[in-house]
Structure formats: C-alpha cells, structure tokens
C-alpha positions in Angstrom: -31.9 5.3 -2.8 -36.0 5.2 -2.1 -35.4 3.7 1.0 -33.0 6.7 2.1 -35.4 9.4 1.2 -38.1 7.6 2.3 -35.8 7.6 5.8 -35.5 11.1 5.2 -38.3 12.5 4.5 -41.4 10.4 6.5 -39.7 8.5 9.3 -37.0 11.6 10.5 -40.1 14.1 10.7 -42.2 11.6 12.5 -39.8 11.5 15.2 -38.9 14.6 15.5 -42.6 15.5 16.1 -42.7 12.7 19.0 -39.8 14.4 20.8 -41.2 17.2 20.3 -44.3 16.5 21.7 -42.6 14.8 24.7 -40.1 17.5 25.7 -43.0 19.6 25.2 -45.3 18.1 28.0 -42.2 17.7 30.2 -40.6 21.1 29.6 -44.0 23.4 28.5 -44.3 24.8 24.9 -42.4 28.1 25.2 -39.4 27.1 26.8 -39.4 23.9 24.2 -39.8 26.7 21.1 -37.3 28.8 22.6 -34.3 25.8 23.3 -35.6 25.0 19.4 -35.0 28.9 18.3 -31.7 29.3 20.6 -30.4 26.2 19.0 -30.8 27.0 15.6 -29.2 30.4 16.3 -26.0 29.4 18.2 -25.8 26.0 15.4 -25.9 29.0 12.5 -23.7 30.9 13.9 -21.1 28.4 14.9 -21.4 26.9 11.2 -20.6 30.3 9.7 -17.7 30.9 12.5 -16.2 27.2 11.2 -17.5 27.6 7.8 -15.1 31.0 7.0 -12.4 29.3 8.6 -12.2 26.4 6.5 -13.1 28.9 3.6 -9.5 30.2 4.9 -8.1 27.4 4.9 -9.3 26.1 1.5 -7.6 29.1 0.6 -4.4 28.8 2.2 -3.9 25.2 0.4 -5.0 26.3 -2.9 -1.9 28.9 -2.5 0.5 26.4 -1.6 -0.6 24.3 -4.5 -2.2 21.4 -2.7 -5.3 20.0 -3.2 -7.9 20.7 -0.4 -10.0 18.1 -0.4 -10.4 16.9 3.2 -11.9 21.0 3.4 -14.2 20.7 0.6 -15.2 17.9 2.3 -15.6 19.3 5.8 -17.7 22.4 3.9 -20.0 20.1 2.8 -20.7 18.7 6.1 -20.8 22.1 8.1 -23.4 22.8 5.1 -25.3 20.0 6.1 -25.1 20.4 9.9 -26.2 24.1 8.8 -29.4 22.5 7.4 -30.0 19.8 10.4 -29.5 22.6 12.8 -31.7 25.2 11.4 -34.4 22.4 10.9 -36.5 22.8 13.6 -36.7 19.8 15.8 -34.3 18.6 18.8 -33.0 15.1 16.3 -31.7 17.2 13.9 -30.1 19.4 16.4 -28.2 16.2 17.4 -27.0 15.5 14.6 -26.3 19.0 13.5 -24.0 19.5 16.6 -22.4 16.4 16.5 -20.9 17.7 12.8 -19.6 20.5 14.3 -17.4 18.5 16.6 -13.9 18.3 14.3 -13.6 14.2 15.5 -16.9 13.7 14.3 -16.4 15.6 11.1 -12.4 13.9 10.7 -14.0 10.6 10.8 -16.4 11.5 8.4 -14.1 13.0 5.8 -11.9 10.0 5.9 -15.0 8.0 5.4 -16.2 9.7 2.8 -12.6 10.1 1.4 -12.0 6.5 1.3 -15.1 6.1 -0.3 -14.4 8.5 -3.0 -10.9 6.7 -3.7 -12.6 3.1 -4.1 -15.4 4.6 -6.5 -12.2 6.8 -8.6 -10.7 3.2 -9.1 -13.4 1.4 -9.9 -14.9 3.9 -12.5 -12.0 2.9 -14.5 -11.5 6.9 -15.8 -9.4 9.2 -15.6 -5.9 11.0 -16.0 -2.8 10.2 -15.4 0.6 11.7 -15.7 4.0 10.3 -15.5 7.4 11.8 -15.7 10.9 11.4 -15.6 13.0 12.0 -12.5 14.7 14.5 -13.4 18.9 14.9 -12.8 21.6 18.0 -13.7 21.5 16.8 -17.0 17.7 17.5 -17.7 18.3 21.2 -16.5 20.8 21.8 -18.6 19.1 21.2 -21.4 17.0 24.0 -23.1 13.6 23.0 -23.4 13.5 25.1 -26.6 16.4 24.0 -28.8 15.1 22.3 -31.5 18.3 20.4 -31.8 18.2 18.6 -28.1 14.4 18.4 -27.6 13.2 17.4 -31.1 9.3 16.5 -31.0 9.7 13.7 -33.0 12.9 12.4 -32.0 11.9 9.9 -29.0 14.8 10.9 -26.1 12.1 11.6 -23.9 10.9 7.8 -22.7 9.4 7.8 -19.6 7.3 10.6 -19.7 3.6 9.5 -20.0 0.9 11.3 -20.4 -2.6 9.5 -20.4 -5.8 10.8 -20.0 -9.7 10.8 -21.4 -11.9 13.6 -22.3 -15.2 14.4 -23.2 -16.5 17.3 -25.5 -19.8 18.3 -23.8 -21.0 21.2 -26.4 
C-alpha cells in the first residue's frame, strides 16, 4: 500500500510537472493553461452528463429488483475520472478521459468485479439462502394454517437459511 501512495502522491506529480513544463515551452503558457482549464471543464461536464445517467440507471435496476452493481461500480470510476480530470495536469487528463470511454470503464468493472467475487469467497462470510422449488402443491397450501405449516413440525426440508451477523452498538 506505501508503495501505491507513494506512486500517487510523489512520482504522478513529478511527471505531470515535466509535461507540463514541456508542452509548455513547445505550445507557450496560455494556450498550455487554457487546453488545462478547457479540459477540466468538458471532463466535468461529461462526468456529470454520464454520471446522472448511470444514476438513472441505478435506479431503473433497483426498480426491477436487481442488484446494480456493475453501475455502482461504473459511479465510482466516473468519480475518479471526475478527480483525474479536474486535477490539473495533461497525465491525469489521460487517464481521466480514458474512464469515460464505456470499453475502458466495462473492462474495469469486470476487473474489479471479479476481483470482488474472489475476495467474497475467500473471506469465508456471509449469507446464504436456500429454498425449495416450489410446485402447485406449495401454493395451495396456506402459509398461515397452523395445521399444514407447523413451526416445529419439520415438512419444510430444504429450505436453508444461513447467515452471520454482527451487533455493532
């Protein structure tokens, strides 16, 4: 982890301030701090115009029922590319704009999602739930008459229900 932020936060600066020098003596200072300004404005503004519709879209699954987690994931990267983009500096403009690119971002999120699948397993926690398929039979029974659906009578086998929990107070 030290050597990330160590990545992050000395050798990405550095770098950007070489470019910046360069472009600078090649291209002149204004124009280089106005192609800085313009593309931190157009990046913010194109996060926001993605960033609602996956807000939509979040929405839209969350209606349905399903679980939107390839969006959650792709707002967490248009938050980033927000960040890289409005960081002045023509590296983490790159990088900022190659997140908005939906390829880009896909093959992120399945990285990230398969990543998130391995750690899951191999935290060895969590919660399951298993249940009966159900048949005509299972509907015509009333899930309130004591006399069919008896608590402690065990005609339900096959329904599972396993989980963990911790009481944070």
């Amino acid at each position: 982890m030290f050597r990330v932020l160590f990545l992050l936060f000395i050798i990405v600066p550095i770098i950007e301030i070489m470019v910046l020098i360069n472009v600078g003596a090649w291209l002149g200072a204004w124009p280089t701090i106005a192609i800085v300004i313009i593309t931190a404005w157009l990046g913010a503004k194109n996060v926001k115009q993605q960033g609602i519709a996956t807000l939509n879209s979040v929405q839209t699954k969350m209606a349905q029922g399903e679980m939107p987690s390839d969006e959650i994931v792709a707002g967490l990267l248009l938050l980033v590319a927000g960040v890289l983009l409005v960081t002045p500096g023509f590296v983490t403009d790159f990088f900022g704009l190659s997140l908005l690119i939906p390829q880009v971002r896909k093959a992120l999120i399945n990285s990230v999602q398969q990543h998130l699948k391995t750690a899951n397993v191999n935290s060895g926690s969590g919660f399951s739930f298993y249940s009966q398929t159900f048949n005509q039979n299972s509907f015509d029974q009333s899930p309130f008459n004591n006399e069919t659906n008896d608590l402690h009578d065990h005609k339900h086998k096959g329904q599972t229900l396993d989980g963990e929990f911790e009481r944070k107070d």
